[in-house]
C-alpha angles and dihedrals in degrees: 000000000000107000126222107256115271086003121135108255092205089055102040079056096049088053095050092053099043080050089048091060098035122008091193088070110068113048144281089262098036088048091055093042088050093039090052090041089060086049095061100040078062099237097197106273093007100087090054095056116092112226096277095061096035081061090047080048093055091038088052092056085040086063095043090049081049093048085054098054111027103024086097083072079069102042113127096224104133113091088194090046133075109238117259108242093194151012127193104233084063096048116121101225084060074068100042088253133135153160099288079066106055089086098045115101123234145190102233116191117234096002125117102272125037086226125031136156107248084239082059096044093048090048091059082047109048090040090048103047114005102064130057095336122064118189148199126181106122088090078073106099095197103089083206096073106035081051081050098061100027080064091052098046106036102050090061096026087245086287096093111189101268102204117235090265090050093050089046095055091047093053081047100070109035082055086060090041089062111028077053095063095038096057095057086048090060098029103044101022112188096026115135096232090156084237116239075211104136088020103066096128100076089077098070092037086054094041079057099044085053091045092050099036084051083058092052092052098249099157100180118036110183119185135191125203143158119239111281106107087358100135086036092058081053104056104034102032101027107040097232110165111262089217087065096050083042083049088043093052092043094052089241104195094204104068087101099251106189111190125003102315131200139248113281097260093059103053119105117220130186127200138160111254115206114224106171131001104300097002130090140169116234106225123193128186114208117235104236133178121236080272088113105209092016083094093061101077097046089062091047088064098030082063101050093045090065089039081056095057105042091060123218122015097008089115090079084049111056116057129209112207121185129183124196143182121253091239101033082056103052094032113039112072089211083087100052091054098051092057093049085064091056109091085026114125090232100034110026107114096190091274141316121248101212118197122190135202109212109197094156092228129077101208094303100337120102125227086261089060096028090059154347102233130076100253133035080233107052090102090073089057080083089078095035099249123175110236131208111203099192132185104251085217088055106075100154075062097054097050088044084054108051096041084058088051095040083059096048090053098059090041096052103021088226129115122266120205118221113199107192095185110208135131140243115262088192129045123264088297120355102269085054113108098206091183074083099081110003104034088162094052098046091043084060096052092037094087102024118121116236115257093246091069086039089058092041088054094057091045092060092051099058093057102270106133121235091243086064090045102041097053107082091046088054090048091049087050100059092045085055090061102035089049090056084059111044130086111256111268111249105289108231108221133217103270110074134104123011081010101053094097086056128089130233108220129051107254114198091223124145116239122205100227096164117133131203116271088222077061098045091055100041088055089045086057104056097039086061103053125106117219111236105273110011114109124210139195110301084229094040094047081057103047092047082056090047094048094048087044095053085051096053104042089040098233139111102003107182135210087271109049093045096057092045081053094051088052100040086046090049095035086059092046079058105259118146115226121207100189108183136170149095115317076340094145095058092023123236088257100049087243102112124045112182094161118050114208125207112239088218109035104020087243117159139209140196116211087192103052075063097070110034110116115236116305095022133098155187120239112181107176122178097213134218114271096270133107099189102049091038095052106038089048083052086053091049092045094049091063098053090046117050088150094065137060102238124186156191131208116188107194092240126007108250090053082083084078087080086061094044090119091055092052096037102052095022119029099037102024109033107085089045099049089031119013092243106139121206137194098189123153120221104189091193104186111223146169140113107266107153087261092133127246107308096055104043112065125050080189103253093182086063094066094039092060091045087060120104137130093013095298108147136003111239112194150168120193117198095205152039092249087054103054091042085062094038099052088048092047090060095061086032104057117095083244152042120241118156109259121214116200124190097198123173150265117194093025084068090085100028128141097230105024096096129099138221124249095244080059083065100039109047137056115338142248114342110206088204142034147180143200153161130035113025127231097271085055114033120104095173129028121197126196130197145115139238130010100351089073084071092064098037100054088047089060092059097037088059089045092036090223122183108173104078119072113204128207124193125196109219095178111052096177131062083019122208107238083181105057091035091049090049088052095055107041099083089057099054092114093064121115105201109050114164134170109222130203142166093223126080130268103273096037131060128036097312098095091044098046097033093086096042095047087053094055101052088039088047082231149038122288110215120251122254118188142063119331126255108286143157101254125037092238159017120258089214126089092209103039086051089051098043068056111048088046085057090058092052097046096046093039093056093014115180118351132248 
């Protein structure tokens, strides 16, 4: 185009294009200069038109760039609520139109036809985006896709022509949705089912999500989902037997529970669909907690394991389906969190179809008191997500909407957002009254007749006989029936495929995880090496020399070095490492360095990468600031990857806290309750420091009190030897438990906190060790684990005192009575026996060991540490040292 003299052509550009997709937005003077500049370009019709219907013509394209973007405000999508017939940021006379207009013909830019009549123009709007499909779309700043989907939804008015046998189907299974329902209400009356009764309609809409995502190639579809039609979403979507939900009501015992178990909405399935002769779809339900959204981010991770694993392109095979509650989505932050991973390099899965249940009542709360924004979806507008807002009584609507969706997500690779809006025709569970609390609403739903008798109305109105549309109902009838009689089918448990060379049970073996010290150094060597041209970090450069120099001369191998030497030594035996947190690839505490970055480009390199065999890898992610979403992606990727060590850094320690949902219903929890079995790695940095209350503890009282059964390993190395061998017995060991790490902070950097080679090479992690005077000359034994050995040992060392043996417990769970035992017997003479801690009173090890200390020592040692308070520490430094001298002091007292 000409440009204005001196004017900056970038910007005069900006500006045309903003005009071109809204001329509102630019102003009064830059409207008339573009729309003169169109003139003269002659666009066809618009040269003919004098200046006050060049400026109808302008106000015309103004209204269709409004429709767009605010016709969802019309939309008729509330089946409890009369439709809206106008708004008055879409009425003609806000753009100087009328009536006198409605028969004119213009010359609309980017619509369907290059003339119209503006009666012609409003029809295709008000069809496309003012009945049973609200969208919105114009928050997307890309004009490709929003071109994409105007020229999906405007051509068939966004009610494409379904064919008889489509409209069958869909009938179909809304039939099976509700006699479904209506069978456990007679059957097992009383029951909570959190009842799909007033959202039927999500089953069609999911039969069609499978079918087209089938068409696509998606091979594995896994979904996550609260409670509500959960049951529903099982047996009519994913094929599990109904004589296992009838066992299930009726507390079979039989169904082959091992653990604990959960309640039957809850309880995750898989099963291979068959879409088309010889092909078929593999479909998993996560198991999830009542923790409503907890479950999104760990499909988020269960489906990039496997994305992971299948290697290029899978993310368009393998589909990640999420379905949410009006009032979870919009409430719980978790949410929030979990879209913000989804265009991220470590965490994006190709996209997310989100579907979401609408019921317009969280339990009793109403949308007023439920949010502050317009619709239960407008979170997902952060990631510029296209959302479908769809009448729940309008199921032909619905599948027409999330095929489209379903086709957006494997063009663009982001996450689309369904919103069947329905209502509950039960309160929150069946024994809730909710008269109680919304006696207008559920005056409303009282009489008003299911969708599936809606839809078969219409059917018969348009000519399909009611033996046609009776005959799927009949069928489902009679499986019903035949389902409450029949056995349970063989329940498959959690250890096939990919699991079947695993063990169940925890077995306290020791493993040998030493590795050669021509290895050692060998790896040393090459982690260290700097490609030609590429520039570090002056500091780094000299940390990577000093590493390789303590490997080779054997001596003073620090935290570190060590780690980098686990992973290096598992990466070349072929494991694939997924290492994820915040600041994890250079470590919160500089101690680490996994990616190496170039002082002049930016650059970066990854020792590691150098070293994995054939078919592993090294995967180092700084994540987003966020504890919940991280971990609970990492969890779900753990599952799904056995085969892999898999962890999670929390900067320090106690942040975990903002994942505690994940660990307490998940970690510790999920292979009990649901056979699903996790190795996943927590390094939980931890020690007293004087850093106040909120960077000391990682809590380690909190995991204590998860274990149980043998469900997870708590432990607390107190040097670098013993986290090499940890971190390689957990991919060496016959089976997967999570392993919780409190690793240090200042020790990083310790003195004597370093370890030998031969440390590396030879044996594995010792649970227990002792050290100090021996039996013939101890008058006092200490026992106690982490940090606190440090100062201790510096103590004696001044003094040079030989007459206390200490022992430190470096596996806290399961502990090993044995070793521990075996420690301790040859002190057994020994008068003054304390545990000592840095922690106070009520935190730390001290209430979980203190029983089982009692019963090897025949009686109780006395505490030594902080007393009980309310925080785990002081925010001052003084003060925490006056404190920690105390400890010591307490802890060896006077010498012999």
């Amino acid at each position: 185009m000409t440009i204005l003299p001196g004017a900056d052509p970038e910007f005069i550009e900006s500006l045309y294009l903003r005009w071109r997709d809204d001329p509102a937005a630019v102003s009064t003077q830059w409207h008339a200069f573009f729309s003169g500049y169109e003139l003269g370009r002659g666009i066809p019709g618009a040269e003919a038109l004098p200046p006050k219907l060049a400026a109808k013509q302008s106000a015309v394209d103004s209204l269709i760039y409004r429709y767009r973007d605010l016709g969802h405000l019309l939309a008729c999508t509330d089946p409890l609520s009369p439709c809206k017939l106008e708004h008055p940021l879409l009425a003609l006379d806000r753009y100087d139109l009328g009536e006198v207009d409605l028969d004119r013909t213009f010359h609309p830019r980017r619509f369907l036809k290059r003339e119209a009549t503006l009666r012609e123009i409003l029809a295709t709007l008000r069809e496309t985006y003012c009945r049973s499909v609200g969208v919105e779309f114009m928050h997307i700043q890309d004009p490709a896709v929003r071109s994409w989907l105007m020229e999906r939804m405007e051509p068939v008015r966004n009610r494409p022509a379904f064919s008889r046998e489509e409209k069958l189907r869909i009938l179909g299974t809304l039939q099976e949705a509700a006699l479904f329902e209506e069978f456990l209400h007679r059957k097992f009356l009383g029951q909570k089912r959190f009842s799909l009764e007033g959202g039927e309609t999500l089953i069609p809409l999911l039969d069609a999500a499978v079918e087209r995502a089938a068409e696509h190639g998606v091979t594995d579809l896994i979904l996550g989902m609260a409670h509500r039609g959960r049951l529903n979403v099982l047996a009519n979507i994913f094929g599990k037997p109904l004589e296992n939900i009838f066992a299930e009501f009726a507390d079979n015992a039989e169904l082959g529970i091992v653990g604990d178990g959960d309640v039957k909405y809850h309880k995750g399935f898989s099963h291979d669909r068959e879409v088309a002769p010889g092909r078929s779809i593999h479909l998993a339900m996560a198991f999830n907690p009542s923790h409503l959204e907890a479950v999104d981010p760990v499909v988020e991770g269960k489906c990039r394991a496997r994305q992971d694993s299948a290697g290029a392109g899978s993310d368009k095979r393998v589909l990640p389906v999420l379905i949410h509650g009006d009032a979870s989505f919009a409430g719980q932050g978790v949410v929030a969190e979990t879209l913000n991973l989804s265009q991220l390099e470590g965490y994006r899965t190709g996209g997310t179809l989100h579907i979401v249940i609408n019921n317009q009542i969280g339990f009793t709360t109403l949308p007023a008191d439920a949010r502050s924004s317009l619709y239960a979806t407008d979170v997902a507008k952060m990631v510029a997500a296209p959302v479908f807002h769809v009448h729940g009584e309008d199921p032909e609507a619905a599948v027409h909407v999330v095929r489209l969706a379903l086709d957006y997500r494997q063009a663009f690779g982001g996450d689309v957002v369904v919103e069947i809006i329905c209502y509950r025709r039960h309160g929150h569970n069946e024994g809730d009254e909710p008269y109680f609390t919304q006696p207008a609403m559920y005056s409303l739903i009282k009489d008003r007749p299911p969708v599936h008798e809606l839809y078969a109305a219409r059917l018969a109105e348009e000519g399909i006989g009611r033996e046609e549309i009776d005959a799927r109902a009949t069928a489902m009838g009679r499986r019903l029936d035949a389902a409450l009689a029949a056995p349970p089918a063989p329940v498959h448990g959690g250890f096939e495929g990919k699991w079947e060379r695993y063990r169940r049970d925890y077995a306290p073996v020791s493993v040998e995880t030493g590795v050669s010290p021509d290895i050692l150094r060998n790896l040393a060597g090459r982690l260290a090496a700097i490609p030609d041209g590429f520039t570090p970090h002056p500091k780094v450069a000299a940390l990577l020399n000093r590493r390789r120099e303590a490997v080779e001369g054997g001596e003073g191998i620090d935290w570190g070095n060590a780690e980098t030497l686990a992973y290096a030594t598992l990466l070349a035996d072929g494991v694939s490492i997924r290492l994820s947190g915040e600041d994890s690839r250079r470590g919160t505490f500089g101690h680490r360095h996994s990616f190496l970055y170039d002082m002049a480009t930016d650059a970066h390199h990854v020792p590691l990468a150098g070293v994995a065999a054939e078919g592993a890898a090294f995967h180092g992610w700084d994540s987003m600031l966020s504890e919940f979403a991280v971990l609970g992606f990492e969890y779900g990727y753990s599952v799904e990857a056995p085969e892999s060590l898999v962890i999670w850094e929390a900067q320090f320690g106690d942040f975990a806290n903002g994942g505690q949902v994940i660990i307490d219903q998940f970690m510790a929890g999920g292979e009990s309750k649901w056979q699903r079995v996790s190795g996943l790695v927590l390094l939980l940095p931890h020690g007293f420091e004087g850093q106040g209350a909120e960077h000391s503890s990682a809590r380690i009282e909190r995991y204590l009190q998860l274990c149980g059964d043998n469900n997870m390993q708590v432990a607390y190395p107190s040097t670098p030897g013993q986290l090499f061998h940890l971190l390689r017995r957990q991919m060496k060991h016959p089976f997967r438990k999570p392993l919780v790490v409190f690793t240090p902070k200042s020790l990083l950097r310790h003195p004597r906190c370093v370890s030998r080679l031969e440390e590396l090479a030879e044996g594995g992690f010792r649970e227990v060790i002792a050290t100090g005077a021996g039996p013939d000359k101890a008058s006092r034994l200490i026992l106690c684990t982490g940090k606190i050995f440090y100062d201790l040992l510096e103590r004696l060392e001044q003094e040079k005192r030989e007459d206390v043996a200490i022992v430190r417990v470096e596996q806290l769970y399961p502990l090993r009575s044995d070793f521990l035992g075996g420690a301790l017997e040859p002190y057994r003479g020994v008068a003054d026996v304390a545990w000592v801690q840095e922690e106070p009173r009520n935190m730390g090890a001290w209430s979980f060991i203190r029983p089982h200390l009692a019963e090897l020592l025949g009686t109780e040692p006395r505490y030594v540490g902080r007393p009980e308070n309310d925080v785990p520490a002081v925010g001052s430094h003084r003060l925490h040292g006056e404190e920690q001298g105390r400890i010591v002091e307490d802890a060896l007292g006077a010498g012999p």
